[in-house]
C-alpha positions in Angstrom: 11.2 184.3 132.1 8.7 185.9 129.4 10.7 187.0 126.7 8.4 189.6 124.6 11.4 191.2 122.5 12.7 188.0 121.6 9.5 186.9 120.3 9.0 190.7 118.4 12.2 190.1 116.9 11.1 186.5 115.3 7.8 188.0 114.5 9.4 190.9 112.4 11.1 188.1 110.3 7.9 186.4 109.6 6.2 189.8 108.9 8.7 190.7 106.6 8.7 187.8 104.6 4.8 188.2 104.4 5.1 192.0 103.4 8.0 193.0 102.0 7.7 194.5 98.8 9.6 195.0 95.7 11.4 197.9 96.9 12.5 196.0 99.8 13.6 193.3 97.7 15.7 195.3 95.4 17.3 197.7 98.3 18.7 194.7 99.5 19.4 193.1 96.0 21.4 196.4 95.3 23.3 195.9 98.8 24.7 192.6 98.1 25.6 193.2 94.7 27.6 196.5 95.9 30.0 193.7 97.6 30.1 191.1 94.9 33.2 190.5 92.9 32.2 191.0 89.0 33.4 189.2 86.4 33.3 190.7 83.1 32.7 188.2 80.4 34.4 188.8 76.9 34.1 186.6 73.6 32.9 186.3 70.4 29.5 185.3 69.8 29.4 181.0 70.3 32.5 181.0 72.4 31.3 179.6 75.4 30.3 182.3 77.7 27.1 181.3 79.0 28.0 177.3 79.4 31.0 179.0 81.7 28.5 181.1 84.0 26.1 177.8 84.2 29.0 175.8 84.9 30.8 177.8 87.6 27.1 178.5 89.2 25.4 175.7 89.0 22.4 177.4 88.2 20.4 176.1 84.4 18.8 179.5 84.5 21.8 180.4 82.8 21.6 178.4 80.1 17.9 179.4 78.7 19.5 183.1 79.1 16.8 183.7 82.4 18.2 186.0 85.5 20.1 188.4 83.0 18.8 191.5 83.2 19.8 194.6 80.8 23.0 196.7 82.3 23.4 198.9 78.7 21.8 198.1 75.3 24.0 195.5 74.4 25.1 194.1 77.5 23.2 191.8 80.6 24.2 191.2 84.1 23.9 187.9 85.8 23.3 188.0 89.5 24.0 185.2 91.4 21.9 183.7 93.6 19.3 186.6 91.8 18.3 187.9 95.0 21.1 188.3 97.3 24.2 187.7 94.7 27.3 186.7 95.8 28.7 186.8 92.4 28.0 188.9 88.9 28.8 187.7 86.0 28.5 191.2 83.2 28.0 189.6 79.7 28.6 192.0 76.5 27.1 191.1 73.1 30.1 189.0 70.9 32.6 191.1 69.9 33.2 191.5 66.2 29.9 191.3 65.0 29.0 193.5 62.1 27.8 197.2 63.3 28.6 196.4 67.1 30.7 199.0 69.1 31.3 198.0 72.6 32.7 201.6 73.8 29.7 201.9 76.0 30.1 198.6 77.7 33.4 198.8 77.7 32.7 202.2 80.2 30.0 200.6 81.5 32.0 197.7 82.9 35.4 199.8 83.5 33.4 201.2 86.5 32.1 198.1 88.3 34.4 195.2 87.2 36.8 193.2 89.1 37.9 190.1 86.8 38.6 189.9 83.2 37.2 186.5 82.0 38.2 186.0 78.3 36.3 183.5 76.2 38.4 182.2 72.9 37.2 179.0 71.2 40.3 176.9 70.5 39.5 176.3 67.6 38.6 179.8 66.3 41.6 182.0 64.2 40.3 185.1 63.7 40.5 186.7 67.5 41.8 189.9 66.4 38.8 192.1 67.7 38.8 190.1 70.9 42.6 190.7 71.0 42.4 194.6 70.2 39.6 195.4 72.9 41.4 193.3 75.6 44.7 195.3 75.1 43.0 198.3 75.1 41.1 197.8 78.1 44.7 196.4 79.9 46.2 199.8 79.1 43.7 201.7 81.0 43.7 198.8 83.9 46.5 197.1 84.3 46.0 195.8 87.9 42.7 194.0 86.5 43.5 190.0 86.6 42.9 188.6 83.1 41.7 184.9 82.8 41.5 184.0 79.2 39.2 180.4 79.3 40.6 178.4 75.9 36.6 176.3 75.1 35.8 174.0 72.5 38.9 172.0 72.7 36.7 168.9 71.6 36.5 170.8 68.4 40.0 169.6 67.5 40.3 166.6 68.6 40.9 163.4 66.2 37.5 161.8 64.9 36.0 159.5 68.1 38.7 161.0 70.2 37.6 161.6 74.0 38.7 164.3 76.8 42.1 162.7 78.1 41.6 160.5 81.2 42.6 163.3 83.6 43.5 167.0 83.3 46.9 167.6 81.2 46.8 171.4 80.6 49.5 173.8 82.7 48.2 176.8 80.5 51.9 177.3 79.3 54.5 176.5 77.2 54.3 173.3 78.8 51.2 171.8 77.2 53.2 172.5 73.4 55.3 169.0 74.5 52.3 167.3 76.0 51.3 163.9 74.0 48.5 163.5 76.0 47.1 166.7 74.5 45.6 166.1 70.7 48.1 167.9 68.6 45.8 170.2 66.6 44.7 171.3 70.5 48.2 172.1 71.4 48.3 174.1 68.1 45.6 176.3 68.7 46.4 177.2 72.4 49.8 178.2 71.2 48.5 180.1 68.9 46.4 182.4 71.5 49.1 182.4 74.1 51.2 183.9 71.1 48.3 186.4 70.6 48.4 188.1 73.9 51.7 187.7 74.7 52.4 191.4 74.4 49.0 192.3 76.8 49.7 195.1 78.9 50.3 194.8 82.8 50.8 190.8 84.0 50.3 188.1 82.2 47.0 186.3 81.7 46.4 183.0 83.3 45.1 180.3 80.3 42.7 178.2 81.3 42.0 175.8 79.0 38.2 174.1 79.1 35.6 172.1 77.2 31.6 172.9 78.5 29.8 170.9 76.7 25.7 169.1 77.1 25.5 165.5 78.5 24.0 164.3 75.2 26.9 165.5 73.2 28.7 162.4 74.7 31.9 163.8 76.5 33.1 163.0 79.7 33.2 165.3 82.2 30.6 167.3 80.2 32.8 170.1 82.4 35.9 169.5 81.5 38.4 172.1 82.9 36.2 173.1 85.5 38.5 172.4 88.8 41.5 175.0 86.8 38.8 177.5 86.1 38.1 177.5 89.6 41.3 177.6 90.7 41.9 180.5 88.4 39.3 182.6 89.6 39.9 182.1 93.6 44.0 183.0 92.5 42.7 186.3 91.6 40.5 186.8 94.5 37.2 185.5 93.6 36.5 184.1 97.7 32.5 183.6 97.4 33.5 180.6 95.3 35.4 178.8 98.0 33.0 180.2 100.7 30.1 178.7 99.1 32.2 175.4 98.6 32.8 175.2 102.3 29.6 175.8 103.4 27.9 173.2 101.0 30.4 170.7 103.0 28.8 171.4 106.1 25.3 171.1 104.3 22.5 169.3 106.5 19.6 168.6 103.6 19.5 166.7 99.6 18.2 168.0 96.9 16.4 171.1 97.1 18.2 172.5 99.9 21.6 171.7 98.4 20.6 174.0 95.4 19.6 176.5 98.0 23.1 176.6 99.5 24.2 179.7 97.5 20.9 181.8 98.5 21.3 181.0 102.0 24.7 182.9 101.7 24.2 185.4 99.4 21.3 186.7 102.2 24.0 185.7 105.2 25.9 187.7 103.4 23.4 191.0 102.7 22.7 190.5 106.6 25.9 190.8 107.6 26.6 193.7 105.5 23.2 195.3 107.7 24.6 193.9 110.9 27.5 196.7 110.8 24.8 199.8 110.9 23.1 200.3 114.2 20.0 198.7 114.8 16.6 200.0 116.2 14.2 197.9 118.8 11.0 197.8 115.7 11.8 195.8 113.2 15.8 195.3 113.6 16.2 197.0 109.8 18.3 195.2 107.2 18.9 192.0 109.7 14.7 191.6 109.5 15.0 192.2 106.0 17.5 190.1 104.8 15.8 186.9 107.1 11.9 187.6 106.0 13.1 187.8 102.3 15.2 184.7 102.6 12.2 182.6 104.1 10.3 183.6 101.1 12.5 183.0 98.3 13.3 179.7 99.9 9.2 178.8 99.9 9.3 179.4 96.3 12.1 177.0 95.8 10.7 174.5 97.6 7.1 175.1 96.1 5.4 175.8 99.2 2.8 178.3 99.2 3.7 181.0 102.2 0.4 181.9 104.0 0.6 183.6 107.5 -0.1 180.1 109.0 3.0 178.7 107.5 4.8 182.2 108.7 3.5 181.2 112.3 4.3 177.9 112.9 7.8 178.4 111.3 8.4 181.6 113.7 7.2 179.5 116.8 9.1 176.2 116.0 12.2 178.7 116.2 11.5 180.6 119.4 13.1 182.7 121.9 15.8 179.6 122.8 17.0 179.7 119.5 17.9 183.4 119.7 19.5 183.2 123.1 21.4 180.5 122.4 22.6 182.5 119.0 23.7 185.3 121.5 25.7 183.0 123.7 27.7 181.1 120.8 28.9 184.2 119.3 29.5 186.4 122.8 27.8 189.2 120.6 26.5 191.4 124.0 23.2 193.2 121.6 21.3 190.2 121.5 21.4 189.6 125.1 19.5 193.5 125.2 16.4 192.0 124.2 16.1 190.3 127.6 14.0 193.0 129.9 16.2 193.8 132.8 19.5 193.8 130.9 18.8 196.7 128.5 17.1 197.7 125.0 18.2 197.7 121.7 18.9 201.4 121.7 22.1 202.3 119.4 23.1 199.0 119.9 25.2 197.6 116.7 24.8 193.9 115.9 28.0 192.3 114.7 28.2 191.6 111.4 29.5 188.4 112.0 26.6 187.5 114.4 24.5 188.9 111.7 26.1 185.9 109.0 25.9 183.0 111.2 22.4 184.2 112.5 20.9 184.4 109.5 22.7 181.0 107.8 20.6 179.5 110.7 17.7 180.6 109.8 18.0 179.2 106.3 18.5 175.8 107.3 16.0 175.8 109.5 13.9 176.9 107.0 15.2 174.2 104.6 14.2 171.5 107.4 10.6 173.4 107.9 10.2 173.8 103.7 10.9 170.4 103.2 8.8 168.4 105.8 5.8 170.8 104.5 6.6 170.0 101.0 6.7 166.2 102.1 3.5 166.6 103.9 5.2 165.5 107.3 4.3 166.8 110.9 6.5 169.8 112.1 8.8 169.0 114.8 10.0 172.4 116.5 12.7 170.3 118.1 14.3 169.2 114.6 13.9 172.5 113.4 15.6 174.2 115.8 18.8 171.6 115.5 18.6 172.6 112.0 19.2 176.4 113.2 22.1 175.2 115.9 23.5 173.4 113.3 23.6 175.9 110.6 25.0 177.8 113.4 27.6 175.7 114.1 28.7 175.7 110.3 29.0 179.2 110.5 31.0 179.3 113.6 33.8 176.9 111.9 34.0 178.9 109.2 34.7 182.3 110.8 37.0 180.3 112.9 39.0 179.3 110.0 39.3 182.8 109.1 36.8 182.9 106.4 35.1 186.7 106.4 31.1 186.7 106.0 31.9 189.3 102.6 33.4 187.8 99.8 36.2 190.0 98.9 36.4 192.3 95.7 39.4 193.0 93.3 39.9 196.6 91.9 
């Protein structure tokens, strides 16, 4: 059986990822990041903030300062993966520093925050500022969750003293009778619980951490990193342990692992397209999201995306793959694109059919990116295990319960 809608529909992927344009781009961009929790980083200038977004994201960008972009004067916005985000980090200039106000991103970020991530070096006295906008912004938003990461802990330790062999710190009273904990530490965390003890709404949850670089000789150079991301998926922060289960069921090294949060962040846009109803040309936001994927994921991998690249990757995918993408999820649209049983008409695609369609396109891409990188033959049958698989990794997780959009706090 000829199967010419099928083969439109793959077509329109590799179109889009030859054509789309900026505005394309950014509509979807602006989609995802309408779902993604945000979480509003607050510290002094040297506390730590930036080390904590590489840290939790994985990505170095963050560290040279690269995939901010400006939100007011004083204040950036990390998206995360940049074109499809799953997560937002908003970072305001340090508080306290001479003639800085931060009324304007202190409304800025009252309208789009979820998260309250406070940054206070351990070691650092003179918090009053930090203190005073935090209790300020608690009075207005008392249901915001307040995480207040305690950095620098190495700062206090004894001369030639190393992290402790495993994690002591309960974020509580608890750590004040801990031996295990350098005693100058347990001073200073003490000292800032003491601070915002009389916050407005619940209390904050103290994380305390140490981010430092390889070559400054501590071990884990993320220390603290499990708690903080306990911390954050306690207050609802779900794209973290999404992207942690999907990584599990990961089928590539290297590059593609790194990939892993782009592949859901555009899962994720396309899923959010897959609730609208969907027209026979083109299959809108679902076309989108996949053609834009394919490209971003060339540039990882380095591999220049001409229409011949475009082709072969669209015909190593086929009209099987889609079929069978219909059948595993029962989703009734997809099976309209076989003459003889309908059209695409009002049809709406399921959003989770949407997810798990469009996570199997990425790691099929992955396996086609990386055997052109490598200079090997293409082998449509590996590629399209790549796409069942990927498949298959979505289906567990939808099974398990876990919702193609992360979940925002308000």
């Amino acid at each position: 059986m000829r199967l010419p809608f099928i083969g439109s529909f793959w077509r329109s992927i590799g179109e889009s990822a030859s054509t789309a344009d900026d505005a394309a781009a950014e509509r979807l961009r602006a989609r995802a990041a309408a779902t993604a929790p945000v979480i509003w980083m607050i510290g002094k200038t040297g506390s730590g903030k930036t080390s904590i977004i590489s840290a939790v994201t994985g990505d170095t960008r963050a560290e040279v300062g690269s995939g901010f972009k400006p939100c007011t004067a004083t204040s950036r916005v990390y998206d995360w993966p940049d074109g499809a985000p799953i997560l937002r980090f908003l970072d305001t200039r340090g508080l306290g520093e001479p003639g800085y106000d931060p009324a304007e991103d202190i409304a800025i970020a009252e309208t789009q925050s979820h998260v309250l991530l406070v940054c206070m070096g351990v070691g650092d006295p003179n918090q009053q500022e930090i203190v005073a906008a935090v209790t300020r912004i608690r009075r207005s938003h008392r249901e915001w969750p307040v995480i207040v990461a305690q950095t620098k802990l190495h700062g206090l330790y004894p001369p030639g003293a190393a992290h402790p062999g495993s994690y002591p710190y309960r974020g509580d009273s608890a750590d004040d009778a801990d031996d295990a904990i350098p005693r100058d530490v347990r001073i200073g965390l003490r000292r800032q619980r003491e601070l915002l003890a009389a916050l407005p709404g619940s209390p904050p949850r103290f994380v305390p951490l140490d981010f430092t670089l390889a070559d400054d000789g501590y071990v884990p150079p993320s220390f603290g990193r499990e708690a903080l991301d306990a911390a954050l998926l306690d207050v609802g922060v779900v794209a973290l342990e999404n992207l942690a289960a999907f990584a599990q069921d990961g089928l590539h090294g290297g590059i593609a692992r790194k990939a892993e949060p782009l592949i859901l962040g555009y899962s994720t846009a396309a899923a959010g397209a897959g609730a609208v109803p969907v027209p026979v040309v083109g299959v809108g936001g679902l076309v989108a999201a996949n053609g834009l994927m394919f490209r971003a994921l060339a540039e990882r991998f380095g591999v220049a995306l001409t229409g011949q690249r475009t082709r072969e990757f669209v015909g190593s995918l086929g009209s099987v793959a889609l079929i069978g993408a219909s059948a595993r999820y029962g989703v009734r649209e997809l099976f309209k694109l076989v003459p003889g049983i309908g059209t695409w008409g009002g049809a709406t695609l399921n959003s989770v059919a949407a997810f798990g369609l469009t996570y199997g396109v990425g790691q099929a891409a992955c396996t086609y990116l990386g055997a052109v990188k490598r200079g090997q033959a293409i082998d449509p049958q590996t590629i399209r295990r790549a796409f069942k698989d990927g498949m298959d990794a979505a289906a567990r997780r939808k099974d398990q319960g876990a919702a193609p959009q992360p979940a925002r706090n308000k």
